[in-house]
C-alpha positions in Angstrom: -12.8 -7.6 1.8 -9.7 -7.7 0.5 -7.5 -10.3 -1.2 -4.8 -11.7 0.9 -2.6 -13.2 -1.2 1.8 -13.7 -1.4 2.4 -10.3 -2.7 0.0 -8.7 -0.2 1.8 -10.6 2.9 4.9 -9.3 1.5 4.1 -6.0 1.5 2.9 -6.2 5.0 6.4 -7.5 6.5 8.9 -4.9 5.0 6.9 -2.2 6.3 6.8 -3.8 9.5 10.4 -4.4 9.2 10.7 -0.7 8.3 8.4 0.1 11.8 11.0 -2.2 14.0 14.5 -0.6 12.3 12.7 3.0 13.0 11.6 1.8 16.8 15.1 0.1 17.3 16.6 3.3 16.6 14.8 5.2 18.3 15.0 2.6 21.1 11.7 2.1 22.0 11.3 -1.5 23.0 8.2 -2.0 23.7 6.6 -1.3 20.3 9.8 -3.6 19.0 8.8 -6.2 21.0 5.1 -5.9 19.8 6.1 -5.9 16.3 8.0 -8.8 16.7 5.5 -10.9 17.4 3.3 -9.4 14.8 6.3 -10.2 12.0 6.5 -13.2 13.4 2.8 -14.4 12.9 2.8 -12.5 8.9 5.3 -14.7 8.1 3.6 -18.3 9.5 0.8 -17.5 7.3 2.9 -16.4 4.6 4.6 -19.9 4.6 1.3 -21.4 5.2 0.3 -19.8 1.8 3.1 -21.2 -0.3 2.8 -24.5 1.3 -0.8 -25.2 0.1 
C-alpha cells in the first residue's frame, strides 16, 4: 500500500489541476464539476496532514 504522505498529496492536486484547466478548455463541465469536488477533498486531507 502506498505511503500517503505531503509530497504524495501534492502531486495528486496539480495534476488534477492540470485535468480541470484541460476540461475547462475544452468545456466540458461535467468532468470540471467532478474534479472539483475531488480537489476539493485532496486538499482537506492535505491540511489535515500538516495540522497533526
Amino acid at each position: 500500500m502506498k505511503k500517503i504522505d505531503k509530497k504524495h498529496l501534492g502531486k495528486k492536486i496539480n495534476q488534477l489541476n492540470k485535468k480541470i484547466h484541460r476540461a475547462e478548455e475544452q468545456g466540458d463541465n461535467n468532468k470540471v464539476w467532478w474534479r472539483k469536488i475531488k480537489l476539493g477533498k485532496l486538499k482537506d486531507r492535505l491540511n489535515k496532514l500538516l495540522k497533526s
